[in-house]
MIDOSE-1310 file (N, C-alpha, C; in nm, 2 decimals, decimal comma, always signed):
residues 157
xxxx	-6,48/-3,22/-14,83/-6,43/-3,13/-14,94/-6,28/-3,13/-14,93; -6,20/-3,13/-15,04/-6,05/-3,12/-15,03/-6,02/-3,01/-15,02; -5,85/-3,02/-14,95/-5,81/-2,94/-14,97/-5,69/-2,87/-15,07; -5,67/-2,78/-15,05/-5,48/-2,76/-15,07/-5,40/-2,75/-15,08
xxxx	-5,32/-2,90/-15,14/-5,23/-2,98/-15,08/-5,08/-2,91/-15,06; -5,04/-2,89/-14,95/-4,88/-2,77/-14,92/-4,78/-2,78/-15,05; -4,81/-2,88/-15,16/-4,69/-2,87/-15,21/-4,77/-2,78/-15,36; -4,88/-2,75/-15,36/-4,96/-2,66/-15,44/-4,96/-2,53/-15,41
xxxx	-4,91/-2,50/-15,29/-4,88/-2,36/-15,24/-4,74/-2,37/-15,25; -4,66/-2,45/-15,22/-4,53/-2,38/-15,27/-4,49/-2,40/-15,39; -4,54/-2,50/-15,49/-4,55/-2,49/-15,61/-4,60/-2,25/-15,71; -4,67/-2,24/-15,62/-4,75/-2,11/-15,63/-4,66/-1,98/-15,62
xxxx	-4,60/-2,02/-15,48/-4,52/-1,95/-15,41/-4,37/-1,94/-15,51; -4,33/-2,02/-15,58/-4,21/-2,04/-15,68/-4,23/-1,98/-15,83; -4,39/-2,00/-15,85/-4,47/-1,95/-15,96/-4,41/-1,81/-15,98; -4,50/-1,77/-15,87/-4,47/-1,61/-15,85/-4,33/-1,51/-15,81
xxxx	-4,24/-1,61/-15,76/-4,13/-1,57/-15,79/-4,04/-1,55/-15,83; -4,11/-1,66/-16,01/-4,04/-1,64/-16,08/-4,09/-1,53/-16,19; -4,23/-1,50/-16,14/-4,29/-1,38/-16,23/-4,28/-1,27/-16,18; -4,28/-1,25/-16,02/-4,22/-1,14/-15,98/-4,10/-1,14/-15,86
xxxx	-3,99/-1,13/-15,97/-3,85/-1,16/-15,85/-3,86/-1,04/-15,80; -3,79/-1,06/-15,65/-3,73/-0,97/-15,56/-3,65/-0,81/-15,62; -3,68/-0,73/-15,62/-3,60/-0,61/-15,65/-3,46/-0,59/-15,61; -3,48/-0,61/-15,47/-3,36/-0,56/-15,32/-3,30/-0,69/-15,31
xxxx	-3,33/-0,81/-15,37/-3,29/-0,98/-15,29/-3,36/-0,99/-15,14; -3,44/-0,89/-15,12/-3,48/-0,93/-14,94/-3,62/-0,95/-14,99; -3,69/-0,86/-15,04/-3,82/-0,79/-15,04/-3,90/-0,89/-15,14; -4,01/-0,97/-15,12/-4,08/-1,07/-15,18/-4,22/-0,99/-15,25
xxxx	-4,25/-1,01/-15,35/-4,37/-0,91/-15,38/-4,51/-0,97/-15,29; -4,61/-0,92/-15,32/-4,73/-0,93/-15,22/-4,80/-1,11/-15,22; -4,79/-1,13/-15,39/-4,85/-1,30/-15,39/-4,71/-1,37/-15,29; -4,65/-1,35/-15,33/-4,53/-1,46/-15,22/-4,58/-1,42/-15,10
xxxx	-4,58/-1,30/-15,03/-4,57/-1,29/-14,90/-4,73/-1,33/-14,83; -4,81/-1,36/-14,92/-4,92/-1,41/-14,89/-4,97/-1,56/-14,91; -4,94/-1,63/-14,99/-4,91/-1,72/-15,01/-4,78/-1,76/-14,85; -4,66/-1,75/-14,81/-4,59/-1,85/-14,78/-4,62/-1,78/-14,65
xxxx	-4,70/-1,69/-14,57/-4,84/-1,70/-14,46/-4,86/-1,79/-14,42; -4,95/-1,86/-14,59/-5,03/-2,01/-14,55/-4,93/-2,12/-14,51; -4,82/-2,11/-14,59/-4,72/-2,22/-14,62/-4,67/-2,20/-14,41; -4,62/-2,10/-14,39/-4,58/-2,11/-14,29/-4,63/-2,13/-14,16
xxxx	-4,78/-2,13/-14,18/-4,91/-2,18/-14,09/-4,92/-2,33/-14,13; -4,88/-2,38/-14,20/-4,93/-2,50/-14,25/-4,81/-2,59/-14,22; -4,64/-2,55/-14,21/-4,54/-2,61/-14,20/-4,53/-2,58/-14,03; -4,60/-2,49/-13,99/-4,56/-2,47/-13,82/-4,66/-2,58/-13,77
xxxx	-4,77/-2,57/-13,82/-4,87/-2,70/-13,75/-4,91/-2,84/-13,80; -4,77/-2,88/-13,90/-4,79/-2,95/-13,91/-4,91/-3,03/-14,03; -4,96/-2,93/-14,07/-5,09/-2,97/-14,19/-5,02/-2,98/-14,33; -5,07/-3,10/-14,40/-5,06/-3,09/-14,55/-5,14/-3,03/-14,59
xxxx	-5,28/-3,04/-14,59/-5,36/-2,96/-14,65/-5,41/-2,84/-14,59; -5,48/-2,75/-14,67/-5,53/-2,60/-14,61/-5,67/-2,59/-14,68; -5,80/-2,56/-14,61/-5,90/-2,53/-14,63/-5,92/-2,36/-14,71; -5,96/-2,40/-14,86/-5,96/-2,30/-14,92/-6,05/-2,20/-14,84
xxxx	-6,13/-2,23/-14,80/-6,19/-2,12/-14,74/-6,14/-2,03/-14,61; -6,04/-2,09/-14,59/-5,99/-2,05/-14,44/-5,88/-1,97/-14,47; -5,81/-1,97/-14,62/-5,71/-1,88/-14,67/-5,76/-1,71/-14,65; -5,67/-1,59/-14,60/-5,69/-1,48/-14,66/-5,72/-1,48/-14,83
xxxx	-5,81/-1,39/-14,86/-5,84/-1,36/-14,99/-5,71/-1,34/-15,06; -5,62/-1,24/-14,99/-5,47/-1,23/-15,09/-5,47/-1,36/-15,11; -5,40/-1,48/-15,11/-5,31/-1,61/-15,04/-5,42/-1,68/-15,16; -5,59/-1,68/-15,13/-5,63/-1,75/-15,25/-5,65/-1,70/-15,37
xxxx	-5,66/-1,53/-15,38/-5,64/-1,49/-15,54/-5,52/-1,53/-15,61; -5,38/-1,49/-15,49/-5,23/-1,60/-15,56/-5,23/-1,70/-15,62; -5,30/-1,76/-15,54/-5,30/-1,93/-15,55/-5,37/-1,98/-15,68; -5,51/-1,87/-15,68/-5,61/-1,92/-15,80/-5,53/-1,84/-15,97
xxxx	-5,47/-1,73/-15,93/-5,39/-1,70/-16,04/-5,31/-1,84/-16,07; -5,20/-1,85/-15,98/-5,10/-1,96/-16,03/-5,20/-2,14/-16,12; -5,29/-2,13/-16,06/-5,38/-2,25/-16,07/-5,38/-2,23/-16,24; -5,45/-2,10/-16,23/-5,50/-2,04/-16,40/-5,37/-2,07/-16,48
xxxx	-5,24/-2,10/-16,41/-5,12/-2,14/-16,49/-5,11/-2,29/-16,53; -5,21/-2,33/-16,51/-5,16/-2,50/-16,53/-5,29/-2,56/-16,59; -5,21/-2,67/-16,69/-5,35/-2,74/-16,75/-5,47/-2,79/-16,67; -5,57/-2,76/-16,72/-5,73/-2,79/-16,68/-5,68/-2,91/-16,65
xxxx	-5,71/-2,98/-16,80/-5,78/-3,12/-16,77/-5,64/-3,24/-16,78; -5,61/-3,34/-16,74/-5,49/-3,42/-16,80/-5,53/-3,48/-16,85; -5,65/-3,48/-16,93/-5,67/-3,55/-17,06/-5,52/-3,60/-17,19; -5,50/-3,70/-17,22/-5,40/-3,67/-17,38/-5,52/-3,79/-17,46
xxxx	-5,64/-3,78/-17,48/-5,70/-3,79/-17,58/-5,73/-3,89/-17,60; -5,70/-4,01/-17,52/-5,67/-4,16/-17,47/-5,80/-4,19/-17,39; -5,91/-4,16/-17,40/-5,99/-4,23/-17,25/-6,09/-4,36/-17,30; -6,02/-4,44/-17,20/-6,09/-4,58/-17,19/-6,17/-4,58/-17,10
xxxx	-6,26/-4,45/-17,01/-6,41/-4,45/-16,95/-6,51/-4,45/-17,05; -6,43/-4,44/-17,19/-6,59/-4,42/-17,30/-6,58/-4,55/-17,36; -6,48/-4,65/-17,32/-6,53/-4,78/-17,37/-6,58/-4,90/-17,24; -6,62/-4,80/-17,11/-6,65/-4,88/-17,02/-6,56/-4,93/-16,88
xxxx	-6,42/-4,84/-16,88/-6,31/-4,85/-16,75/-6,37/-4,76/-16,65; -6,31/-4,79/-16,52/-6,41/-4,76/-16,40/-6,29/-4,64/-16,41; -6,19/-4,60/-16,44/-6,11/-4,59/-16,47/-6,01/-4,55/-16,58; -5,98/-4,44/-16,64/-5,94/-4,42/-16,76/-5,80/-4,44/-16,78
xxxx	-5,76/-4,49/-16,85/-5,61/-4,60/-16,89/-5,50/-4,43/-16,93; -5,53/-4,36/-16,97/-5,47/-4,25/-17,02/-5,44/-4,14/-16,96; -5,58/-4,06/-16,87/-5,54/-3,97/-16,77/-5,49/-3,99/-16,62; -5,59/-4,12/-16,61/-5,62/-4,21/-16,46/-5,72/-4,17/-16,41
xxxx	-5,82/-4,08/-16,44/-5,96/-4,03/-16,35/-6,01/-4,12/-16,35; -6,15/-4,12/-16,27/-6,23/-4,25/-16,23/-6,31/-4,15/-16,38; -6,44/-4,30/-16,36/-6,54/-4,24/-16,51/-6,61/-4,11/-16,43; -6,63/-4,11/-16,31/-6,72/-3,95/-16,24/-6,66/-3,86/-16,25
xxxx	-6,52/-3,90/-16,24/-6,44/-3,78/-16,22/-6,42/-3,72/-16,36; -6,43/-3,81/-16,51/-6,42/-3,74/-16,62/-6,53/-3,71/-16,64; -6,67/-3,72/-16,58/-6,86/-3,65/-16,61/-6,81/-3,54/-16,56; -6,76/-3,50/-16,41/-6,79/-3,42/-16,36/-6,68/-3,29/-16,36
xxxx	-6,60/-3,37/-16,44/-6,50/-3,23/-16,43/-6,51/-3,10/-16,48; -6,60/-3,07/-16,54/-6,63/-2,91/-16,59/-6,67/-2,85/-16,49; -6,78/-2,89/-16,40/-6,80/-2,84/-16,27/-6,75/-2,86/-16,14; -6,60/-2,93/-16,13/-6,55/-2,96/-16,04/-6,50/-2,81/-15,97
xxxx	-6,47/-2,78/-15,89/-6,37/-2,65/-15,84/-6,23/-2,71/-15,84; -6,16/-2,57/-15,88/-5,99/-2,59/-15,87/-5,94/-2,67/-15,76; -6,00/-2,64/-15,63/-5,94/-2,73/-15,51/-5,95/-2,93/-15,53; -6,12/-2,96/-15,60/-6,12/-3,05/-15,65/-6,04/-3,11/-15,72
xxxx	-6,02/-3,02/-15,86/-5,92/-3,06/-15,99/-5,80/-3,09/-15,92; -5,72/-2,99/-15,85/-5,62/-3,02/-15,80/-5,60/-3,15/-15,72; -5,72/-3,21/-15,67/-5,72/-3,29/-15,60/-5,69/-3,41/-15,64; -5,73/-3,47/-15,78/-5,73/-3,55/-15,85/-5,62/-3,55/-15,94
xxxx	-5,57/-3,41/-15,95/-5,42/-3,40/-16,02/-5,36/-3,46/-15,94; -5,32/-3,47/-15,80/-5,19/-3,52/-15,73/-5,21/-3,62/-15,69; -5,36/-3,68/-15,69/-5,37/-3,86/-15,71/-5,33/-3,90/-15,79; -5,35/-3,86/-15,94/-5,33/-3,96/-16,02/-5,15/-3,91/-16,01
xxxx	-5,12/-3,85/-16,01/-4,98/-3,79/-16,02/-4,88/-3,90/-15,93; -4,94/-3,85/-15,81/-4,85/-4,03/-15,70/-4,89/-4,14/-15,71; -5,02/-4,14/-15,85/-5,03/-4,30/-15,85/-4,89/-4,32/-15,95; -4,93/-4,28/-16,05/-4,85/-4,23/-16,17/-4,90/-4,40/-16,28
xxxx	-4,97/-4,45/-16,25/-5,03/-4,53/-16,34/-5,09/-4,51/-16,47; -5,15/-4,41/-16,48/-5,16/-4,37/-16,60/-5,08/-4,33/-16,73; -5,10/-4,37/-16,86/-5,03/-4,37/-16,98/-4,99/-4,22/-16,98; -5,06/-4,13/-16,93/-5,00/-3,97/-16,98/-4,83/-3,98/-16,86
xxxx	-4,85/-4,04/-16,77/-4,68/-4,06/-16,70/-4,60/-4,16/-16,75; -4,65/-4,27/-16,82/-4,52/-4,39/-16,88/-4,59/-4,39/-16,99; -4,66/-4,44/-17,07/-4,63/-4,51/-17,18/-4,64/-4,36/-17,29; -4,74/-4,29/-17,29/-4,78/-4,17/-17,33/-4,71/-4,02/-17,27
xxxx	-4,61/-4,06/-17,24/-4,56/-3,92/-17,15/-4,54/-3,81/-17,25; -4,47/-3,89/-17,36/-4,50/-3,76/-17,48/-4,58/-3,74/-17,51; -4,70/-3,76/-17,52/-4,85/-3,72/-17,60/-4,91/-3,59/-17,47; -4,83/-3,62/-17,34/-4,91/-3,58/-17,23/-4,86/-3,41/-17,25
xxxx	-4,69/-3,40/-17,27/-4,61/-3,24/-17,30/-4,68/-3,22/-17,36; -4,76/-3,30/-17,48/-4,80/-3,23/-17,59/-4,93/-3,18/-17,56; -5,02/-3,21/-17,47/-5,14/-3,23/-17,38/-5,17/-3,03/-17,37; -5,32/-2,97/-17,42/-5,31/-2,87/-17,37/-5,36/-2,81/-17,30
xxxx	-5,43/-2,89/-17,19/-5,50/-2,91/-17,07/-5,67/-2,94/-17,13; -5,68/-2,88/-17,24/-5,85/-2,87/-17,30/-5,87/-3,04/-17,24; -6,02/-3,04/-17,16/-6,05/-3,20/-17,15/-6,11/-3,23/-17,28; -6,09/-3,36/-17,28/-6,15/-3,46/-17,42/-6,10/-3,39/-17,57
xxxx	-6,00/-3,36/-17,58/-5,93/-3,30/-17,72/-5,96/-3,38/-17,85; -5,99/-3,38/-17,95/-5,98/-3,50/-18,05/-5,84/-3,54/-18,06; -5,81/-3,65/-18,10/-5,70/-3,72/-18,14/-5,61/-3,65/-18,22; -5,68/-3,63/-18,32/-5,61/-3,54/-18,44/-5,54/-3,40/-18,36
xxxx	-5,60/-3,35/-18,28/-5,54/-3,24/-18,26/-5,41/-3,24/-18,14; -5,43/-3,35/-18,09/-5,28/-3,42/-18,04/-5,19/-3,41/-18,12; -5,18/-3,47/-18,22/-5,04/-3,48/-18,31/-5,04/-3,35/-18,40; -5,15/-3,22/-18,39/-5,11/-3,12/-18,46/-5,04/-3,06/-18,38
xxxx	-5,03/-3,02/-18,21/-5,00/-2,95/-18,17/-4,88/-2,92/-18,16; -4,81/-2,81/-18,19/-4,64/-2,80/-18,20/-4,55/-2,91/-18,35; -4,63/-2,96/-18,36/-4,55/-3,01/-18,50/-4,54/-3,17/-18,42; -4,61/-3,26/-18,41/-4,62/-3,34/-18,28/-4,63/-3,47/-18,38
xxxx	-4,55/-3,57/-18,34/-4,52/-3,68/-18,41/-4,68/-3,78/-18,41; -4,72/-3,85/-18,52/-4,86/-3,95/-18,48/-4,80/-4,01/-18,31; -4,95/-4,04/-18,28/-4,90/-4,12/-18,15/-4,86/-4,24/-18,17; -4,75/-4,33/-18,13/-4,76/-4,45/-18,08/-4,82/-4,52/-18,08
x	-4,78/-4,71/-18,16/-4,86/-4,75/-18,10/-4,85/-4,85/-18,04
């Protein structure tokens, strides 16, 4: 099972800091101070990843709030697994990974976000990067509603 990966907890940890800044400049509210726990367990021994289940409950309600801040799916409405790619040309998921993503868990999703993210092969990072801002995490969007969203130019072709 995956984990998650240290740069999703301090990703979390910056979330929250910027939703709940310091009062005093010393004093961190409760999701930071639980949250950078893990981070500081995690940078003392050495580990990239952390076992969701091994988190205090604070540290993962933070974490699954900040999660709730970011798109579901990286769909932009492009997938070449429905014409037969082992591999989708648009998001970069494998074809299981676009069956199974409704029922995947966050630690999963996340998991697959920062593959395809360091692959960076997929159209939503170069050829499609615009279509991707425009992206509103919903998986499998129609087409049409890509170029409605925000006043959004047709796509490219």
């Amino acid at each position: 099972m995956p984990g998650i990966h240290i740069t999703d907890i301090e990703a979390a940890i910056n979330w929250w800091r910027e939703r709940r800044p310091s009062t005093d400049g010393l004093t961190a509210c409760a999701e930071v101070r639980a949250l950078a726990e893990v981070y500081g367990l995690m940078v003392y021994y050495r580990e990239s990843l952390c076992d969701e289940s091994s988190m205090p409950a604070s540290a993962r309600a933070a974490w699954l709030s900040w999660f709730d801040s970011t798109p579901d799916a990286p769909c932009i409405a492009i997938c070449s697994t429905s014409q037969g790619d082992a591999q989708c040309k648009g998001c970069g998921r494998s074809c299981d990974e676009v069956q199974r993503w409704p029922a995947m868990s966050p630690v999963e999703k996340r998991a697959v976000w920062r593959r395809i993210t360091m692959e960076g092969r997929a159209w939503r990072f170069n050829r499609y990067a615009e279509r991707a801002l425009r992206a509103t995490g919903v998986d499998h969007p129609g087409a049409e509603s890509m170029n409605e969203v925000q006043g959004a130019r047709p796509a490219l072709r």
